[in-house]
C-alpha angles and dihedrals in degrees: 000000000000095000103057073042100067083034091066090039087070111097089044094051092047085059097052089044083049092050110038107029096071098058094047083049090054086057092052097040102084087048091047099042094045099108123021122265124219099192133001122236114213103198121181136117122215117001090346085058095042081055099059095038085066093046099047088079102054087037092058086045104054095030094044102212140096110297115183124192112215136165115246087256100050092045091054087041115048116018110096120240095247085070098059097062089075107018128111107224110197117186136203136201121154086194102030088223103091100119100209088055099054091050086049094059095048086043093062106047089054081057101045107255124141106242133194123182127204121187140138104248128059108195087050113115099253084060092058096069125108112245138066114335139183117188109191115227104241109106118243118308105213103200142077105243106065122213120144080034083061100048091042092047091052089040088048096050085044085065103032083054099054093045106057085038090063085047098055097038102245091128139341119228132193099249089198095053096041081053087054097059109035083060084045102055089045083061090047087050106043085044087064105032095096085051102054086037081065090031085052092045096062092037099065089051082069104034097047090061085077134102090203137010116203117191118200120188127151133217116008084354093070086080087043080063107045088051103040090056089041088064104043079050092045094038111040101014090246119150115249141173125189123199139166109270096246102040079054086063101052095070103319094110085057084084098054145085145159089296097062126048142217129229121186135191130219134171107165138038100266091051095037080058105037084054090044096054086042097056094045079066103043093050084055081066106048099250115131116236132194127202127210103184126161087183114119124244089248100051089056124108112204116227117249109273101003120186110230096199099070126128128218136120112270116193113194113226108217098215115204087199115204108197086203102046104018080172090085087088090079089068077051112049094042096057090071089052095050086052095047083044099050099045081040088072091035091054095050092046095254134141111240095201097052091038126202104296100032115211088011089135088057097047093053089045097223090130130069100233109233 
C-alpha cells in the first residue's frame, strides 16, 4: 500500500528535510533578500495551500510584517499592481503540476515581485522557471493524497522561515540547538508511528458511521484542520468540512445530528478549555464529539459547571514541544489524521491511493498531465 508507505517514511524523510534545507536556503538567501520587501504572499491550492495556512502564523510572527495566504486565482485576480513592486512571493507546489500556480508565478515577476518556488521535483514545470527555487529533498510522492509531502513541506517553511529571519534581523537563533532538536523530534516520531497506525485503525470504526465529519482548530490549527479533513475526504470519500474554532461556533452546528460528528483541536489551555465547554453543549444535543488535546491535564481549566459524565472520545496528543519551534505540533497533529484517513478507506472498502472519483484532477484540468 504506497500510501501507509510514504506515512511511515515520514521521520526519515524529516531528517533528510532538517539536514539538507538550511543549507539550500543559505544559496537562495543573497537573490531573495536583494531588495527589501514590505508584505509576503503565501500562494498554494489544496495541501500546498493547508500548508501554508499553519505556517502564516509563525511567518507573520518572526518577520513582523503583513503575510497573506491566497490561492493562485485570487492572487492573479484581485491585488492591485502597486503591491507586487515590494512584495516577497513565495509559491508552493508539492507536484509542481497545479496550473494556476504556474501562471501565477510568471504573473508576478512581469509585475516585480521577488518570487521563490518551492516545489518537489525538480525537473516539474514550476521548477523551470527562471527565478528562486527550493526542491525539497523527499523523492516523488505518486499518489493523490499527499502526507509525507505535507509534513516535509511544513518542516521545510519552518526552516526557510528561521533562516531569512536571521538574515533580515528579525530574530537570531542558535542553529545547533535548533539541530538538536530537529534530530531529536524525528526519534520522538518514528518511535510513535506503530501506535497512532493502531490508534488510527479504532478510530475509523467510529468515525466512518458518520454522514459528515466537521473539524474545528485555531491559530496555526486552523491549517491542521483544513488538511486533516482534506485527507479523510480525499482518502476514504467521506464528507468533511474544516473551520476556525470560533467561526464553528457562530451557526455552523445548525447543520448536525446525531448522524455527523465534531472533532476539535487544542494545543494549548484556552482552547483545551473553549472545545471542552462546547462539547458539553453539543452533547446536550446529541451530536457526537471527538477531542484531539495535547494539553496536559494540569494546564486545563475545567468549564464552569462541567458535566463529568459525559461521554466523548479524548486522544491524547504526545507533544514533543520544542520551546524554539513550537511549530513543530502541526507534524504532530496531522500523523493521527493520515492514519484515520488511511483505515477510513480501508473500512469502507475503498482504495486510499485511486481515490473516490479516479482521474478527477484531470478532468477538471487543474494538473498539468506528465
Amino acid at each position: 500500500m504506497k500510501i501507509k508507505k510514504y506515512i511511515y517514511e515520514q521521520p526519515e524523510t524529516l531528517r533528510r528535510i532538517f539536514r539538507e534545507i538550511p543549507e539550500m536556503v543559505q544559496s537562495l538567501t543573497p537573490e531573495v533578500l536583494k531588495s527589501p520587501w514590505e508584505r509576503i504572499f503565501l500562494i498554494g491550492s489544496g495541501t500546498s495551500k493547508n500548508a501554508l495556512v499553519a505556517i502564516e502564523p509563525m511567518m507573520t510572527r518572526i518577520f513582523q510584517m503583513p503575510v497573506l495566504v491566497q490561492g493562485p486565482m485570487s492572487f492573479m485576480r484581485y491585488n492591485p499592481p502597486s503591491l507586487f513592486s515590494r512584495s516577497f512571493a513565495l509559491f508552493l507546489s508539492q507536484s509542481g503540476t497545479s496550473m494556476t500556480t504556474i501562471e501565477a508565478v510568471r504573473m508576478a515577476q512581469a509585475k516585480g515581485a521577488k518570487t521563490l518556488v518551492i516545489t518537489s521535483d525538480k525537473e516539474s514545470m514550476i521548477a523551470q522557471i527562471p527565478g528562486s527555487r527550493l526542491i525539497m529533498p523527499m523523492g516523488i510522492e505518486k499518489v493523490g493524497p499527499k502526507t509525507k509531502g505535507y509534513t516535509a513541506t511544513l518542516a521545510s517553511l519552518m526552516i526557510l522561515s528561521i533562516s531569512l529571519s536571521d538574515a533580515l534581523g528579525t530574530q537570531k537563533s542558535d542553529m545547533n540547538r535548533l539541530s538538536r532538536e530537529y534530530a531529536e523530534f524525528c526519534n520522538f516520531l518514528a518511535a510513535g508511528m506503530k501506535e497512532w497506525d493502531q490508534i488510527g485503525a479504532v478510530q475509523a470504526k467510529l468515525l466512518t458511521t458518520y454522514h459528515h465529519i466537521m473539524v474545528l482548530g485555531q491559530g496555526r490549527h486552523v491549517g491542521t484542520a483544513l488538511e486533516g479533513s482534506l485527507k479523510i475526504t480525499e482518502m476514504s470519500g467521506l464528507s468533511t468540512s474544516a473551520f476556525d474554532m470560533e467561526e464553528g461556533l457562530h451557526g455552523r452546528f445548525h447543520g448536525l445530528d446525531s448522524k455527523t460528528a465534531v472533532l476539535f483541536l487544542a494545543s494549548s489551555s484556552e482552547e483545551d478549555t473553549l472545545a471542552r465547554s462546547t462539547i458539553q453543549v453539543l452533547s446536550g444535543l446529541n451530536i457526537p464529539c471527538f477531542l484531539y488535546t495535547s494539553t496536559p491535564i494540569s494546564e486545563r481549566s475545567k468549564s464552569k459547571g462541567e458535566d463529568k459524565t459525559l461521554i466523548f472520545s479524548e486522544l491524547k496528543i504526545s507533544s514533543f514541544f520544542s520551546p524554539v519551534v513550537p511549530e513543530l505540533d502541526l507534524i504532530e497533529f496531522i500523523i493521527p489524521f493520515q492514519f484515520l484517513s488511511l483505515h477510513s478507506a480501508t473500512e469502507l472498502g475503498l482504495v486510499p491511493e485511486e481515490m473516490k472519483y479516479a482521474g478527477l484532477s484531470a478532468k477538471l484540468g487543474i494538473k498539468i498531465l506528465t
